[in-house]
LUMPAGU-297318 format. One line per 10 residues: number of its first residue (from 1); their letters; for each residue x, y, z of C-alpha. Coordinates in steps of 0.2 Angstrom, whole numbers. Layout:
NUM = A = X,Y,Z; ... $
//
This chain:
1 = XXXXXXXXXX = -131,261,44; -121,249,34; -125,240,18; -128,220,15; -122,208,-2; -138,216,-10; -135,237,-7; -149,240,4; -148,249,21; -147,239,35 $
11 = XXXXXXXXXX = -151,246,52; -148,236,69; -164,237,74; -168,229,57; -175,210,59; -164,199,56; -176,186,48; -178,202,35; -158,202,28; -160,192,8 $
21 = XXXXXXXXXX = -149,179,15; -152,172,-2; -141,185,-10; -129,184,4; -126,166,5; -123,168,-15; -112,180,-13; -99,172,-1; -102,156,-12; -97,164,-28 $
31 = XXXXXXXXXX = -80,171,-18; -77,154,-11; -78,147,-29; -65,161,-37; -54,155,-20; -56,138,-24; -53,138,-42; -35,151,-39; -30,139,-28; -31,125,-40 $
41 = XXXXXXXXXX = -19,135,-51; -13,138,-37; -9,156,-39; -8,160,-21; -8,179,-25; -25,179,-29; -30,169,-16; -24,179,-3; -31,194,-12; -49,185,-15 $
51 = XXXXXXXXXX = -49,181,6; -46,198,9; -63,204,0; -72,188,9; -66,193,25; -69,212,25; -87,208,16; -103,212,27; -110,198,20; -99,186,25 $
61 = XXXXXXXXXX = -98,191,42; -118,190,45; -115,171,38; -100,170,51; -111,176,64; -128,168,60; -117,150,60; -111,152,79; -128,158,85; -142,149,76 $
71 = XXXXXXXXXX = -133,135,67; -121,128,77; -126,115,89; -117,120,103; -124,139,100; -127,142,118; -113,134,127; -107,154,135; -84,157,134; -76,163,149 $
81 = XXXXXXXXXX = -85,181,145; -101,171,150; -113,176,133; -123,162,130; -136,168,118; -138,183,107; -156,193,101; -155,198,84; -152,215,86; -134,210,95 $
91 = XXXXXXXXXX = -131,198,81; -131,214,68; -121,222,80; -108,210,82; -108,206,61; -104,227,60; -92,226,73; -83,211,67; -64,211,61; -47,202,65 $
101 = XXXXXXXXXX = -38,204,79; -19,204,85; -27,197,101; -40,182,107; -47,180,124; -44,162,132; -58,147,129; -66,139,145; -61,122,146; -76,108,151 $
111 = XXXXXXXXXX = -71,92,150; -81,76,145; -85,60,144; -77,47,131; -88,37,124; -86,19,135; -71,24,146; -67,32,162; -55,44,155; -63,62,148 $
121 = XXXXXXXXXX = -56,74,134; -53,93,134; -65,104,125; -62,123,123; -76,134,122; -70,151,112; -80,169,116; -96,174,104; -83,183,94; -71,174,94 $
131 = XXXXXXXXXX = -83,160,88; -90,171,76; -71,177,68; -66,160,66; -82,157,57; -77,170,47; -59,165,46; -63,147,40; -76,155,28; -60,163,17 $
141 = XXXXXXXXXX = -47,146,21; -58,132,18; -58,135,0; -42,136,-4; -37,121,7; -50,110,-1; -41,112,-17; -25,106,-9; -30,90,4; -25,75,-3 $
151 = XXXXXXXXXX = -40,63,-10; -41,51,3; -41,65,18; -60,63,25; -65,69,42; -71,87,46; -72,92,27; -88,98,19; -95,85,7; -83,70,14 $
161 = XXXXXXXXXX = -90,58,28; -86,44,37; -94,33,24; -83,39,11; -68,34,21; -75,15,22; -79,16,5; -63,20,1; -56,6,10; -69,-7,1 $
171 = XXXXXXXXXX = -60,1,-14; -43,-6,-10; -48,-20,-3; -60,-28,-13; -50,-39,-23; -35,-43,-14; -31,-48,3; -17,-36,11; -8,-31,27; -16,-16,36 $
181 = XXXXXXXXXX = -8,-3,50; -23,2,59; -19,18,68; -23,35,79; -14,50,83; -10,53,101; -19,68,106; -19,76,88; -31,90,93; -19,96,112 $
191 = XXXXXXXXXX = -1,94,105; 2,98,86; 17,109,85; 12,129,81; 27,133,73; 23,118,59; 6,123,56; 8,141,54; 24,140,43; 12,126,34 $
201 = XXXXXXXXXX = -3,141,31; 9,153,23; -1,168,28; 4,187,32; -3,201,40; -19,202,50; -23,182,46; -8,174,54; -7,186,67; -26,182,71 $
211 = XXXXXXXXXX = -23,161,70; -6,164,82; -20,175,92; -30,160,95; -14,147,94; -8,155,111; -23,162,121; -23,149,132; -39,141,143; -45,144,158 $
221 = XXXXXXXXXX = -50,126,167; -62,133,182; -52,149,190; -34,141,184; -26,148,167; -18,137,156; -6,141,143; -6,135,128; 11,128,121; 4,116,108 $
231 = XXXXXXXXXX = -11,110,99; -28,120,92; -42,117,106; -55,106,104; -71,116,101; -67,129,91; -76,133,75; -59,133,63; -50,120,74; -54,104,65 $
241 = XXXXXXXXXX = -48,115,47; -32,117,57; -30,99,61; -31,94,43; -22,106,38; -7,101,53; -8,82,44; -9,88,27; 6,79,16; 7,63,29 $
251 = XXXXXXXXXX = -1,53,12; 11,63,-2; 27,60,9; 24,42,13; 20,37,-3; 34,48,-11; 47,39,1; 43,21,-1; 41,22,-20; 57,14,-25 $
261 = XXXXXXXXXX = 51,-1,-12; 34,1,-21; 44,-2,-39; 56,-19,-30; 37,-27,-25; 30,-24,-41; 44,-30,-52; 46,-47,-41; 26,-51,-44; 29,-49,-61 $
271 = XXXXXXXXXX = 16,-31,-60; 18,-19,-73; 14,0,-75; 18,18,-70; 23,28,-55; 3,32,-54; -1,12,-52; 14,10,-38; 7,24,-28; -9,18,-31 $
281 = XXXXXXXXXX = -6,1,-24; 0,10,-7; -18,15,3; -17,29,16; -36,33,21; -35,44,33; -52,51,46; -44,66,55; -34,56,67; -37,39,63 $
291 = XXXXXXXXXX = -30,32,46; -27,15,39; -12,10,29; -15,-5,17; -3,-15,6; -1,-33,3; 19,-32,9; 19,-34,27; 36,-25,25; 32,-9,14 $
301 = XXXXXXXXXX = 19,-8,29; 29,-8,41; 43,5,32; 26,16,31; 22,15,48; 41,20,53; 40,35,40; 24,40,45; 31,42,64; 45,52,58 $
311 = XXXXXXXXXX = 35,65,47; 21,66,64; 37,69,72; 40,87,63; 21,93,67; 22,86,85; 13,71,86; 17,54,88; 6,35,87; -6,31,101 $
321 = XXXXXXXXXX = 1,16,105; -12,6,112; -22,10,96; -9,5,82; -8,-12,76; -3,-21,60; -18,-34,57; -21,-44,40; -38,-46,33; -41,-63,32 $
331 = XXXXXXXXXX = -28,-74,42; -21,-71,61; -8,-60,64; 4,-61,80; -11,-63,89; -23,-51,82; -36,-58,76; -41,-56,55; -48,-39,49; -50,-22,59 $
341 = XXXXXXXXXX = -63,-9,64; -63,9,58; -73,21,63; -88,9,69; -84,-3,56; -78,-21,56; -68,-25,40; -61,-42,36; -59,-56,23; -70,-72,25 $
351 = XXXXXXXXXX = -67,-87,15; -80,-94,7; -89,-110,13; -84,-118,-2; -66,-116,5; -63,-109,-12; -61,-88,-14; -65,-75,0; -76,-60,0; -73,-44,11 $
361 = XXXXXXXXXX = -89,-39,21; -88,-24,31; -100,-25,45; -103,-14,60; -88,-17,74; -92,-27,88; -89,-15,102; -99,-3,92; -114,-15,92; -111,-18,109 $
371 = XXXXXXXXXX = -110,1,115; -127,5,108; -135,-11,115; -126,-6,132; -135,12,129; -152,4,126; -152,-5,140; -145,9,154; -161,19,144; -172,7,149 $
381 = XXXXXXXXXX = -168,6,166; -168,26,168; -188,23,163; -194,12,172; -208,23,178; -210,29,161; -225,26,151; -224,15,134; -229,30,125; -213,39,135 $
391 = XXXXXXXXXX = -204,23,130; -207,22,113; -203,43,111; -185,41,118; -178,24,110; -187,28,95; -172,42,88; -159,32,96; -162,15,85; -166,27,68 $
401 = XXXXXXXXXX = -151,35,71; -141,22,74; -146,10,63; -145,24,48; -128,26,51; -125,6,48; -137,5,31; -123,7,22; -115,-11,25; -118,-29,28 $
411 = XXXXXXXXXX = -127,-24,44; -144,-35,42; -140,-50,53; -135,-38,67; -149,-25,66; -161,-41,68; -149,-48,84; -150,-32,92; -169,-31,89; -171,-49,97 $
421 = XXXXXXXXXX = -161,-41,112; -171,-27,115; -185,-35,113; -181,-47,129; -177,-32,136; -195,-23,133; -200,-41,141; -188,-34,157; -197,-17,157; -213,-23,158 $
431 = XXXXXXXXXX = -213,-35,170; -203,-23,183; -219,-10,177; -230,-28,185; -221,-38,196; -239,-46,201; -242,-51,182; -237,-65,172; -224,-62,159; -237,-68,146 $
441 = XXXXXXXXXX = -250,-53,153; -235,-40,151; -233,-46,134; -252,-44,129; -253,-27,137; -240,-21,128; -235,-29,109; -253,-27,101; -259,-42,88; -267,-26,77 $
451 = XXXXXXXXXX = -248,-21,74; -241,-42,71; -236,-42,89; -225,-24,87; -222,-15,104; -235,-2,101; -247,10,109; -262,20,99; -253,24,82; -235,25,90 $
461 = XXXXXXXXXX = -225,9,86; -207,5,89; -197,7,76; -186,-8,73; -168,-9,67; -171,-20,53; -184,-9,48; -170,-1,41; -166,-6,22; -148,-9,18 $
471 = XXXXXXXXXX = -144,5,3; -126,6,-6; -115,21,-2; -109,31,-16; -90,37,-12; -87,52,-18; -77,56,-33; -60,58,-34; -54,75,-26; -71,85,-30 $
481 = XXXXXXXXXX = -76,97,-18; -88,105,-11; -81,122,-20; -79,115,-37; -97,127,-40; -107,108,-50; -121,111,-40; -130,98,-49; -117,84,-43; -119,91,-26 $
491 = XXXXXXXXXX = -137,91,-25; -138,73,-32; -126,67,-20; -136,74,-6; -154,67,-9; -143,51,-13; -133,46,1; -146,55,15; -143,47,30; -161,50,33 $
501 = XXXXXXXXXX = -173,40,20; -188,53,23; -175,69,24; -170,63,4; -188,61,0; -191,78,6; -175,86,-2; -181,77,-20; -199,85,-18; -191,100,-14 $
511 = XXXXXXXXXX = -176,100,-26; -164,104,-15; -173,121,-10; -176,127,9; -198,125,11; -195,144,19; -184,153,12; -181,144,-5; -161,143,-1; -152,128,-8 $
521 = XXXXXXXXXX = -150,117,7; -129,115,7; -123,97,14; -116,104,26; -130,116,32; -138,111,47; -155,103,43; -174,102,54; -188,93,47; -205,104,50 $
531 = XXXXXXXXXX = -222,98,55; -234,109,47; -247,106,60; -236,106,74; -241,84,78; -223,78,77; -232,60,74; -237,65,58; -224,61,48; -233,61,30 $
541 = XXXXXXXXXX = -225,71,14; -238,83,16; -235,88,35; -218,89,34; -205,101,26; -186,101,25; -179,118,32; -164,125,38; -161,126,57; -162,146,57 $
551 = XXXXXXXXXX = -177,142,46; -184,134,58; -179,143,72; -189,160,64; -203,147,59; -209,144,79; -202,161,85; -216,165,76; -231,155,78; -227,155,99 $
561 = X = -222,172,102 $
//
């Protein structure tokens, strides 16, 4: 018998759904926040000490181990031991017999596809425990690194998404034209140097002997063992922490290098100001391994690119490249066309049909636009023998998703082209479903007059792209994190830049608060929506619940078992 956050026995034979994971998530939070805010002061003593209660607390290891069995999505991909799934009762057991380790047992490599190309990437699968201590691991280290990353770091931090990044770069670019290096990291995740990046954590003890454990354990791809002599593997629970913290300082050094340069262009445009402004005037927006660099000089971007090469150089890495490019924003450059894309995104200057002034519009990137149409139509083909209901069911999720993701920007005129495409390709569908029909007879059978002419069945309608109303995004503030403790800011920030419309709905009428077990839902908490009456269809306020994914998990366990 052991003891939760709260002081009550706890039994592995105990349901888990039973543990007040209220108190315990409370708990690790408030460690989080004391790890956070020592870091800021950065009194590094206290950190280590705070981590060191985190990670021997029982309550954290439950979270740890809750995350890579009920929250994660990739929960029942198995590790070279072969564990895909665990009961409850094993997940108590593992949480009691959880601890760091000198040692780590070897990840299985899959590989898979790239999105639009032949080639495919490495992933790693870790072991259950292993999953579950690096869980546990990143639970202590997240905190204190979130109160060093610099202000423009974005990708795989909690509170921070893609959208802040390109709101960022709107932020720079919104009232000047400037230069722009657009590049990627060559196989950031497979070759950063291990000695850089554990010298970077400046741990001791049990915590760098159990990073170094999972460093050099090596893959196993099919019955061949691969050692590991760079890089943290793709698919681990702490790798993408590790990643940023390998590129930590790329901003802080560049900048810091090129500031006399930054004081020569400033003084011969007649600028004025202080060391903050100079820096200021130097952009390095950075997405895990994608970043911009933006500056009016064509030559202070080009100094950046060569400094940023030779600090990549003592972590490991090196440019992609086929993926690095020095573009301008509005007029060709050495043959590249005007703007770039980033992350899905097109950004450029366009001059005004007055010929006077410019304005910058970021709209979703071409090939992005392209891809999903690509996707659509492949859909499409796959069912051919499908009913429209069957239809409508599966494209349904892909053009709400997709088109949530693009709500942010000037994405209006191509929401309604891709809607005319697929609407010709509907036309496609259902003539192949009757080749011995007219076109006009297809189109009677299936786009009802009831619904003005909508590709529709009963009460199921296809949801259109431009459907989809274009809402601001609000970048996020400074270098607040999500272990700062405002939960008021936080929860705001959530309902307000939702990618779902009906999940922010739900999260206002529920302010903030899990409909099962009254837990704040964390951005960065794996979300379902709940139909009360079990008809996924009905999607009114009053059927449907926000709840977390264990939530819901315990929510049908019950009702069908």
């Amino acid at each position: 018998m052991t003891q939760d956050a709260a002081g009550r026995s706890v039994g592995t034979r105990e349901a888990w759904e039973q543990l007040d994971w209220k108190s315990i998530r409370a708990y690790v939070d408030r460690l989080q926040v004391r790890i956070y805010q020592a870091a800021r002061r950065d009194d590094i003593e206290r950190v280590r000490k705070l981590q060191q209660l985190l990670i021997r607390s029982y309550s954290a290891k439950l979270l740890a181990v809750r995350q890579v069995t009920q929250d994660n999505s990739g929960k029942r991909s198995p590790g070279v031991d072969g564990v895909a799934e665990l009961d409850p009762t094993e997940r108590l057991k593992l949480a009691q017999r959880l601890k760091l380790r000198y040692r780590a047992s070897a990840v299985r490599r899959v590989w898979i596809p790239k999105p639009g190309k032949q080639e495919k990437r490495p992933l790693g699968i870790p072991t259950m425990r292993d999953r579950a201590t690096q869980a546990l691991m990143k639970l202590a280290l997240e905190p204190e690194w979130e109160a060093r990353f610099e202000p423009n770091s974005y990708g795989f931090r909690p509170g921070r998404s893609a959208h802040d990044a390109v709101g960022a770069i709107f932020r720079a670019l919104a009232k000047k034209t400037a230069h722009v290096l657009d590049a990627d990291i060559s196989a950031c995740f497979d070759r950063i140097a291990h000695d850089a990046l554990l010298a970077k954590l400046r741990l001791k003890g049990k915590m760098l002997g159990q990073i170094r454990a999972w460093l050099r354990a090596g893959a196993m791809d099919g019955e061949v063992f691969v050692p590991a002599n760079g890089g943290t593997p793709q698919g681990g629970v702490i790798s993408p922490l590790l990643a940023n913290i390998a590129l930590h300082g790329m901003e802080l050094e560049t900048k810091s290098r090129l500031l006399e340069d930054l004081k020569r262009y400033s003084a011969a445009k007649g600028q004025k100001g202080g060391r903050d402004r100079l820096l200021a005037s130097l952009s390095i927006i950075r997405y895990a391994d994608d970043f911009v660099v933006i500056h009016e000089s064509l030559n202070i971007v080009m100094k950046a690119k060569q400094c940023i090469e030779e600090w990549l150089k003592s972590v490991g890495l090196e440019l992609k490249p086929e993926k690095t490019r020095v573009v301008h924003t509005q007029n060709t450059l050495e043959s590249h066309p005007p703007g770039f894309d980033f992350l899905g995104f097109n950004v450029r200057h366009y001059v005004l049909k007055s010929g006077r002034g410019r304005k910058l519009l970021i709209k979703p990137s071409a090939k992005g636009t392209q891809r999903h149409r690509d996707k659509l139509a492949e859909l499409l083909r796959t069912l051919r023998g499908a009913t429209q209901e069957q239809v409508i069911k599966a494209l349904n999720p892909r053009i709400r998703g997709w088109s949530n993701y693009y709500r942010h920007v000037v994405s209006k005129q191509t929401f309604s082209k891709l809607d005319n495409e697929l609407h010709w390709l509907l036309r496609c569908w259902g003539r192949h479903r009757h080749p011995n029909k007219t076109g006009n007879w297809a189109f009677t059978r299936y786009w009802s007059r009831e619904t003005r002419w909508a590709f529709s069945v009963g009460k199921l309608t296809l949801y259109k792209h431009a459907d989809t109303d274009i809402v601001r995004h609000v970048k996020v503030v400074g270098d607040r994190s999500l272990f700062d403790g405002d939960t008021a800011y936080w929860t705001a920030r959530a309902i307000q830049n939702s990618r779902s419309p009906r999940r922010a709905r739900l999260r206002a009428k529920q302010e903030n608060r899990c409909a099962r077990c009254q837990g704040i839902l964390y951005w960065n908490d794996p979300q379902e929506i709940h139909h009360v009456d079990r008809d996924r269809q009905n999607n009114s306020l009053t059927n449907t619940k926000l709840v977390h994914r264990h939530c819901h998990d315990v929510i049908h366990r019950v009702e069908y078992t």
